[in-house]
C-alpha positions as CSV (number, residue, x, y, z in Angstrom):
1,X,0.0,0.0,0.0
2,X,1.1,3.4,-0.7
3,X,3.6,2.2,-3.2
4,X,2.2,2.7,-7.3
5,X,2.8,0.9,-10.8
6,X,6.0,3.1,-11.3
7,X,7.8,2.7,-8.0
8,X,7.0,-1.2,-7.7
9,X,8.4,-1.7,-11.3
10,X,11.0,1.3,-10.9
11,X,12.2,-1.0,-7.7
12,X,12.1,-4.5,-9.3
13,X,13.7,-3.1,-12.4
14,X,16.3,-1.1,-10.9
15,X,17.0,-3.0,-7.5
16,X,16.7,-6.4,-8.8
17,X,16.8,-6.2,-12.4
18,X,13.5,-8.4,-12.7
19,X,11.6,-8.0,-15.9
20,X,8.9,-5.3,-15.5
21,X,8.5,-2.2,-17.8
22,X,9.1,0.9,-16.4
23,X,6.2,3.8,-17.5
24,X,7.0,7.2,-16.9
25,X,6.0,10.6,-18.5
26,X,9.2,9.9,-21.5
27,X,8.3,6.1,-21.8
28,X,4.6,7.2,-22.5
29,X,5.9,9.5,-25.0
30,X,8.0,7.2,-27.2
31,X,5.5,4.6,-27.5
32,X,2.7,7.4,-28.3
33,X,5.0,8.8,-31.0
34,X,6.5,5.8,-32.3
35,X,3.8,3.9,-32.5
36,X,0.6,6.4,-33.3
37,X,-1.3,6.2,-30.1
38,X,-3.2,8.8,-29.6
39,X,-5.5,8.1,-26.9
40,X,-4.7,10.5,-23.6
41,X,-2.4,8.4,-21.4
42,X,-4.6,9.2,-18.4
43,X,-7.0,7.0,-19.1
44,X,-7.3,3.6,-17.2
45,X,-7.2,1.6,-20.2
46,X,-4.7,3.6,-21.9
47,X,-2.7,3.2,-19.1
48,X,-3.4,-0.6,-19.3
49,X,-2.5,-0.7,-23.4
50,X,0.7,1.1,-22.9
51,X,1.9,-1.0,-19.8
52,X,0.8,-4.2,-22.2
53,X,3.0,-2.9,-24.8
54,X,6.3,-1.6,-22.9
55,X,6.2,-5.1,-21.2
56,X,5.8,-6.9,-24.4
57,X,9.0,-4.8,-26.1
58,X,11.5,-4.9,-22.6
59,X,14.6,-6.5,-22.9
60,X,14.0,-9.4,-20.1
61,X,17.5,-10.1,-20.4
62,X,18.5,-6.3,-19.4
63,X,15.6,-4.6,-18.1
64,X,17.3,-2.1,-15.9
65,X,19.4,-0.9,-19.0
66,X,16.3,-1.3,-21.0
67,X,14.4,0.9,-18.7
68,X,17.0,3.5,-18.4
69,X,17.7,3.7,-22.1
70,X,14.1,4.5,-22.6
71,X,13.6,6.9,-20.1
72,X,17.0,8.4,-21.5
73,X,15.7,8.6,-24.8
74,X,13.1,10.6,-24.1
75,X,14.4,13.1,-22.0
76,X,17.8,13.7,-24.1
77,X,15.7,13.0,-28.0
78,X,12.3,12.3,-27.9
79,X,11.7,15.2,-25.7
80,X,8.5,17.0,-25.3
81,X,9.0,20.3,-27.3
82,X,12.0,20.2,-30.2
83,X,12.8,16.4,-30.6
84,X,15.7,15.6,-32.2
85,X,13.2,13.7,-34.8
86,X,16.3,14.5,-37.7
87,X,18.9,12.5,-35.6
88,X,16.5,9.7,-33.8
89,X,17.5,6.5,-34.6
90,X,14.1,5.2,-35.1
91,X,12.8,7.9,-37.1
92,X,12.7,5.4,-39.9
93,X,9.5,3.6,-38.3
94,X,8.0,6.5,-36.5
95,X,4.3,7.1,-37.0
96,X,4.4,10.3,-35.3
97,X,7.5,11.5,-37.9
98,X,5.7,9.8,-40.8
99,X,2.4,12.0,-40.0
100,X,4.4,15.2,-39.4
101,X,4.6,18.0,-42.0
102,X,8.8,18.3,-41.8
């Protein structure tokens, strides 16, 4: 009790390197983007959809680098205003890029 989705999973990843998806504001961002999600992430079964899908892609192998490397990405490219859409890596695939007029 007192403990949410993102601390459990932050803790399990992190402190034990057990397979559970980390969701924070820059995970929710990359999948939106990347994958053309457009339902508000507030919403309980958003929330459910996105966790389904950032469990479904982690590295069980690594999931504390996995989890960091997202999280990284989005602050450092994906970032909320500006991304570095020109440089990304996965622009190649990215429904958000794709739809974009740049």
């Amino acid at each position: 009790k007192g403990v949410g989705d993102y601390t459990a999973a932050a803790i399990a990843s992190f402190g034990f390197n057990l397979p559970h998806a980390v969701l924070d504001g820059n995970v929710y961002r990359i999948l939106a983007r990347y994958f053309g999600i457009e339902t508000p992430t507030d919403l309980p079964a958003a929330k459910k959809a996105f966790s389904r899908l950032a469990q479904e892609l982690l590295d069980e192998a690594n999931p504390a680098q996995f989890n960091q490397a997202m999280m990284d990405f989005g602050a450092l490219c994906c970032t909320p205003a500006k991304p570095g859409c020109p440089t990304c890596p996965m622009q190649k695939n990215c429904r958000a890029l794709a739809g974009s007029s740049s």
